[in-house]
C-alpha positions in Angstrom: -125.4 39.7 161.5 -128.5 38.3 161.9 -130.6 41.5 161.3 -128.6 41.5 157.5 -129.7 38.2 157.0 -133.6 38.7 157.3 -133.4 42.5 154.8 -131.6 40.6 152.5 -134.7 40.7 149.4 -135.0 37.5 147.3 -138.1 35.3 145.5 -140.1 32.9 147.6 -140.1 29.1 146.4 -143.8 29.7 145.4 -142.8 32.6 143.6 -140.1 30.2 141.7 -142.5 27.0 141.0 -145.3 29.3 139.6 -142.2 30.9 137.3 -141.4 27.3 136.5 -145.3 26.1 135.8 -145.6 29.2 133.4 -142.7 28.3 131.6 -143.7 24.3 131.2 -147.0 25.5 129.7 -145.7 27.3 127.3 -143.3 24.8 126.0 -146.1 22.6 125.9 -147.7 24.4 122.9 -144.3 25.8 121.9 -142.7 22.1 121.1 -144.8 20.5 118.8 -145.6 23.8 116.8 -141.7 24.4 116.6 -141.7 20.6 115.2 -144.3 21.2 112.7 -142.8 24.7 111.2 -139.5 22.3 110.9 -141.5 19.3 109.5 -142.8 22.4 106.6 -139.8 23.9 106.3 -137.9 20.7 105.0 -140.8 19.6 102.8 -140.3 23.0 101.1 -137.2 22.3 100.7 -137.6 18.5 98.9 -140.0 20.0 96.6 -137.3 23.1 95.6 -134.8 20.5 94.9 -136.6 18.2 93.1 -137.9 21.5 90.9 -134.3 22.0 90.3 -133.3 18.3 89.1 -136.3 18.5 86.9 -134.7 21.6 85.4 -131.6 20.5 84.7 -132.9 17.2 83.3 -134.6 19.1 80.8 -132.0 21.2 79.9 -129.9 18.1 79.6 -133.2 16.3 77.4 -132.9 19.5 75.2 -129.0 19.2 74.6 -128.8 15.8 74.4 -131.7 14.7 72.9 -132.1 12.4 75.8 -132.7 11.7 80.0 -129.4 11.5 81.4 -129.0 8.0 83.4 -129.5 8.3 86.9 -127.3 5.6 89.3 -128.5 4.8 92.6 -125.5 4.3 94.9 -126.0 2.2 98.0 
């Protein structure tokens, strides 16, 4: 039994920590540019929206002949 016990192949705890180091760098530069493509992503998205409102507030302008009232709900 013992004999099995010593063929048996497997990684080494060094082999596992410098695995685990690698990976820890890399998510040190991976985070904060993952944050920063989020951070741009939802700005793009503010400024779309707001394009869109100031559409349809001028279409309203033209209809209407004037802004449409905007209420602020709290």
């Amino acid at each position: 039994m013992p004999a099995t016990i010593r063929n048996q192949q497997g990684f080494t705890l060094f082999e596992l920590i410098a695995v685990m180091l690698i990976i820890g760098v890399l998510a040190t530069f991976a985070i904060p540019e993952y944050t920063s493509y989020r951070a741009k992503a939802c700005n793009s998205a503010s400024a779309s929206d707001l394009k869109n409102l100031k559409t349809g507030m001028e279409s309203y302008m033209m209809e209407n002949q004037e802004y449409p009232v905007v209420v602020a709900y709290r």
